[in-house]
N, C-alpha and C positions, 0 to 999 in steps of 0.2 A: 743622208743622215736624218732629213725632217720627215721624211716617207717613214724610214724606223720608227721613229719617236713616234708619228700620228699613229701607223698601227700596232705600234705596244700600247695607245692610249685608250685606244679604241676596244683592246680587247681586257684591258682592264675595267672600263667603263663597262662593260658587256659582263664581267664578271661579278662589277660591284652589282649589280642590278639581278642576278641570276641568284647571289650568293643568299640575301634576305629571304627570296623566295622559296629557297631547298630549304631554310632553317626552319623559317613557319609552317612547312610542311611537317617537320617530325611534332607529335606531340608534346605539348609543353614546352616546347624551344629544349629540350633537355642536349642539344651539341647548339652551344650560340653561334652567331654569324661570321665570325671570327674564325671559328676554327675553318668552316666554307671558304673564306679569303684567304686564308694561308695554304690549303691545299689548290685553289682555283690558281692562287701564284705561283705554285710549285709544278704544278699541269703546264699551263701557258709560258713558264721560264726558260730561261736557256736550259737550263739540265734537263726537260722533256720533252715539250713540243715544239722551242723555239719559237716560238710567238713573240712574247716580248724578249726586247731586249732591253736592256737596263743601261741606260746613258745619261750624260749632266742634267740635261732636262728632268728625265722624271725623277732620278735620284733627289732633285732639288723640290719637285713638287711631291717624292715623299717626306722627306727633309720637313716640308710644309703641314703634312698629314699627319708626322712624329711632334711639331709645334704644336698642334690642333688639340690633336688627344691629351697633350699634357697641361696648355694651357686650362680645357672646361676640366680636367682634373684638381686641379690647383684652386681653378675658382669654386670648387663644390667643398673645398676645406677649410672650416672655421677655426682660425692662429688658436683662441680660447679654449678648443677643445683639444689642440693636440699638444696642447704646454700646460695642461691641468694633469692633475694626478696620472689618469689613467695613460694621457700622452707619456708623461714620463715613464711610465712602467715600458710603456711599447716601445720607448727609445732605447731605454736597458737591455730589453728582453735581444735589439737589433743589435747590442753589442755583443752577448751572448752567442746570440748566431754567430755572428761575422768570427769570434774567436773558437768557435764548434769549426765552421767551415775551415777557416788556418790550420786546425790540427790536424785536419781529416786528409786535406789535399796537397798539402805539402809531401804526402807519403805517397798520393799517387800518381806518379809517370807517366800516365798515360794522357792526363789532362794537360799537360803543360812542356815547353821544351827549357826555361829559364825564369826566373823568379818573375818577372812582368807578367809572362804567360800566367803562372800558379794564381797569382793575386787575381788578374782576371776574370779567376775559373772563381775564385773565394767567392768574389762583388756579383758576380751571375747567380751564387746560389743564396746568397742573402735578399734581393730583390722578390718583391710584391709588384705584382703590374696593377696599382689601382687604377692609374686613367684606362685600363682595360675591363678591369671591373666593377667600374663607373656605371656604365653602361647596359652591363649586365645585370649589376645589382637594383639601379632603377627599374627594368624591364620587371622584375621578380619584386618587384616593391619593399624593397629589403632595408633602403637608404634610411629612413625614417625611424625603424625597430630596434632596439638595442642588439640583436645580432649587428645589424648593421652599423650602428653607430661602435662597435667594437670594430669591424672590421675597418670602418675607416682611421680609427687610432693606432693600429699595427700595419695597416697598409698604408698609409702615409709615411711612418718614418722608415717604411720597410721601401719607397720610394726616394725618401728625400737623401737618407743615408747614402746609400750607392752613388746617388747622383753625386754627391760632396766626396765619396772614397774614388770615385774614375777624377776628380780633378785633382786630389790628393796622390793618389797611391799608381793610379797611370799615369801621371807628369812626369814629364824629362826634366823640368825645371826644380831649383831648389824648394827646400819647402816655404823657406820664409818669403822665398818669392810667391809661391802661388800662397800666401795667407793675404801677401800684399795684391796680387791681383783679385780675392774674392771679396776682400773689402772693399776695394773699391769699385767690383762690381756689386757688389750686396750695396753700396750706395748711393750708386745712379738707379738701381731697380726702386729701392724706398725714393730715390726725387720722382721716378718716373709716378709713383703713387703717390707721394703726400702731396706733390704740387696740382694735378688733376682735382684730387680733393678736398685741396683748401679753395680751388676757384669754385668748386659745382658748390660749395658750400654758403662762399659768400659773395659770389656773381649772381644776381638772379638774370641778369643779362646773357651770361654766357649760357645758366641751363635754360631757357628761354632759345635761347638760338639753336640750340643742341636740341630741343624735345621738338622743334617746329620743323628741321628737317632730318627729324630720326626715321619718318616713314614715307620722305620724298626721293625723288632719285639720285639726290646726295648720299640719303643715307650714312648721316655723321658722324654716328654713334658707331657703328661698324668700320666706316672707315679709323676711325679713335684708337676702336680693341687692335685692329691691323698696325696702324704704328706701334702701338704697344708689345705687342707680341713680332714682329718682324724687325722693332726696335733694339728688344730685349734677345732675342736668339741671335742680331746679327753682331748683335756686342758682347756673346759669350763666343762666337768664331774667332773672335777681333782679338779674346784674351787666348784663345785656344781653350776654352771649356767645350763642354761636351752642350750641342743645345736643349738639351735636353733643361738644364739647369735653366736658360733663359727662358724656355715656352712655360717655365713651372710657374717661375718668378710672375712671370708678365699674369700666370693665373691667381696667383696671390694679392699681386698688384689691383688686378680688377676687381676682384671681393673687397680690398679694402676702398675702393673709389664709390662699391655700389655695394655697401654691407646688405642692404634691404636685398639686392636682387633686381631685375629687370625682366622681366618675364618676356616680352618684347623683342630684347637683344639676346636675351637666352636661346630663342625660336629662332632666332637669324642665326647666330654662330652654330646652334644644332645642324641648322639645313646645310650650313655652310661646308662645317669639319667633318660629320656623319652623311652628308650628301657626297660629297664626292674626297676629301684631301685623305681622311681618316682611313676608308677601303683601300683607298690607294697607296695607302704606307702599309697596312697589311698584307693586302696583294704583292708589293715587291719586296714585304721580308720575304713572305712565300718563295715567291721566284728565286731567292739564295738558297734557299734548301738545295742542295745537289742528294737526291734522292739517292743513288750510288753510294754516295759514301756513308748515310747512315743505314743503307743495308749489309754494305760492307762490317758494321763495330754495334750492332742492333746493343749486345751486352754493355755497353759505354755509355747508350743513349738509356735503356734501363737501369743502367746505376746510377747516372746522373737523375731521373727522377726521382728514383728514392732518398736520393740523400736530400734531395729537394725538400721532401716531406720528413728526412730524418732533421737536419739541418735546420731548416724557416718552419714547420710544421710545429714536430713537438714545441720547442722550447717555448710559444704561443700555448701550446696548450696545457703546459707548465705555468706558465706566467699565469693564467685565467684560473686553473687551480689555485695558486697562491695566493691573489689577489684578494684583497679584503671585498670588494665591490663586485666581484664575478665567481667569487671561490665557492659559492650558493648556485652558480646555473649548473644546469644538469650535462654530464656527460655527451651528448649528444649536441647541445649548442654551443658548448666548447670546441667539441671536435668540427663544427661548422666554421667556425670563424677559423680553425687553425688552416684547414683545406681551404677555404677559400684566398687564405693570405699565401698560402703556397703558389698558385697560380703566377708564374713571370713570364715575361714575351718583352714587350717594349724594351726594357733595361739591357735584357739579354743582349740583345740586338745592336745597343749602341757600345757595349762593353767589348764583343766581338769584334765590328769593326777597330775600336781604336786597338785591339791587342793585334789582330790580320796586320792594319796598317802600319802597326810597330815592327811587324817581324817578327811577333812573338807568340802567337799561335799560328796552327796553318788553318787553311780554308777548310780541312775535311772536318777537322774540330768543331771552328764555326758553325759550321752546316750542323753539325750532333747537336750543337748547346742552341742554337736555332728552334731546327727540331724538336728538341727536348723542351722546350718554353712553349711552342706553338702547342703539344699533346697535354701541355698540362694547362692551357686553356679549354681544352677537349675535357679531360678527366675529372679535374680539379672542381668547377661547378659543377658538373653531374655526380660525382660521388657528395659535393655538399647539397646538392638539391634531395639525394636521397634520404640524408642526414636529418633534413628540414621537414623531409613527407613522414618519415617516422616519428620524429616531435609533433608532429599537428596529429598524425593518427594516434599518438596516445595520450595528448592533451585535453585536456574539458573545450567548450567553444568557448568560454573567455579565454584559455591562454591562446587559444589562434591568432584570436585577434590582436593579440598582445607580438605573437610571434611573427 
């Protein structure tokens, strides 16, 4: 078994390293690195090459790589901005969805075998993968621009959502039981933050001790963010949540311990999670693709992207019409933020599993709605990258720079 594991490690490792260098090569990055990882997992998985195989180990250090991404997701989002006006519009517009998605799939059979399954299929097509296009968006300098500061206000509730519907609407448990276990997880997550933060605040002792071995081989400040985050995922297992919910929290938690930022520890958790944890929870979604069965139902895997874009798409680019504060941008930077918030994969991924392990979808599904989240990390930014090149081509050079 440790001979498996080292050579499924190895050729993942081989793959994270292989995958940046095909993307750089296309012009423009116009397919990210991402999409390279989920096909490079898909090649090397059991369904083709057999190369890796997929065991506790690295399920567990992907597990690690699904913390990673959601934590610096969490930490790049300001509480202020997503509970001010325009946050609540994007929380509406996810209710919108979520009851668009209810109508649509409850009518078709082919997504689901019993109501667990349906709900599911609903939470999969309401999902935004921002810690996925996090990444992306920084790369194309987008974070900064009001495109971008829009698409973090739709793509955050359009992550946080889902996350709180799989602990609600996929529990076995009653509801008032899981209202009683998220508060008291939403409670030890705020001690895990406000108590860090009242000591850096009024210890000059403790930040002192902390800033003197933040770049020794202690490294204290990093091991800090690891309790944090392996504290908070291992006490969403603990309630049966999804961890996804804890790696988010622990990224919430650290924004509010270090509002300013860390530029410092930011470089270490980049090298850390996009050096190796990150690829490697891409790479073994990939490896779940059973290529097979999404060529077997190709029309399932195209319906489900459309309604992707009918679903989480429009009703973003309804809401941005409507809006008093965006109902002035042009057609074109509307239809960017609605495509870019379309884009899912993470979410997919953890909603499938827990419906596979209920018994309430089969794995061929899986694999489709897998699939279907990984193409629309392919599509999704290259139809809005195009979106964005025809705004700058018919813009004056201030609004470039603006865009």
């Amino acid at each position: 078994m440790e001979q498996t594991e080292l050579v499924t490690l190895l050729a993942i490792s081989i793959c994270a390293f292989i995958c940046p260098i095909a993307s750089a090569a296309i012009p423009k990055k116009l397919i990210p690195e991402t999409v390279f990882l989920l096909i490079a997992g898909m090649i090397v998985g059991p369904h083709v090459l057999g190369i890796a195989q997929i065991g506790d180990a690295i399920t567990l250090l992907s597990d690690l790589g699904l913390g990673f991404l959601f934590l610096l997701a969490g930490y790049e989002i300001n509480p202020k901005e997503i509970t001010g006006k325009g946050g609540r519009n994007a929380f509406f517009t996810w209710l919108v969805t979520f009851g668009i998605a209810v109508a649509i799939i409850i009518f078709i059979p082919s997504f689901h075998s019993n109501e667990f399954g349906w709900l599911a299929v609903v939470i999969a097509l309401t999902t935004t993968a921002f810690g996925t296009l996090v990444p992306i968006l920084k790369e194309r300098n987008l974070m900064q621009t009001n495109i971008g500061k829009l698409i973090l206000e739709y793509g955050t509730w359009g992550e946080i959502c889902p996350i709180l519907a799989i602990a609600f609407i996929l529990s076995t448990r009653s509801t008032w039981v899981t209202v009683l276990v998220l508060v008291v997880f939403a409670a030890i997550a705020i001690a895990m933050a406000v108590i860090p933060a009242n000591i850096r605040q009024k210890s000059e002792a403790f930040v002192k001790l902390m800033s003197d071995h933040a770049e020794t081989n202690a490294q204290l400040t990093v091991r800090a963010v690891m309790i944090l985050l392996i504290g908070l995922v291992a006490l969403s297992a603990i309630f049966d949540l999804d961890i996804v919910l804890g790696a988010f929290a622990a990224g919430f938690a650290l924004r509010f311990i270090l509002p300013a930022g860390n530029n410092s520890l930011e470089h270490k958790l980049n090298g850390i999670g996009y050096g190796f944890f990150i690829p490697l929870f891409f790479i073994v979604s990939g490896a779940k693709i059973d290529p097979s069965a999404v060529g077997e139902h190709p029309l399932i895997l195209i319906l489900f992207i459309v309604m992707l874009l009918l679903i989480r798409g429009m009703p973003i680019f309804v809401s941005l019409s409507i809006r008093q504060d965006t109902k002035n941008l042009d057609t074109r930077s509307r239809a960017t933020v609605a495509i870019y918030c379309t884009t899912a994969l993470p979410l997919i991924v953890a909603v499938t599993n827990v419906a596979v392990g209920a018994g309430a979808m089969t794995t061929d599904t899986a694999s489709l709605l897998v699939a279907a989240g990984g193409i629309t990390v392919l599509i999704m930014p290259l139809l809005a990258s195009l979106t964005l090149y025809a705004i700058d081509k018919n813009s004056s050079p201030t609004s470039k720079k603006q865009n």
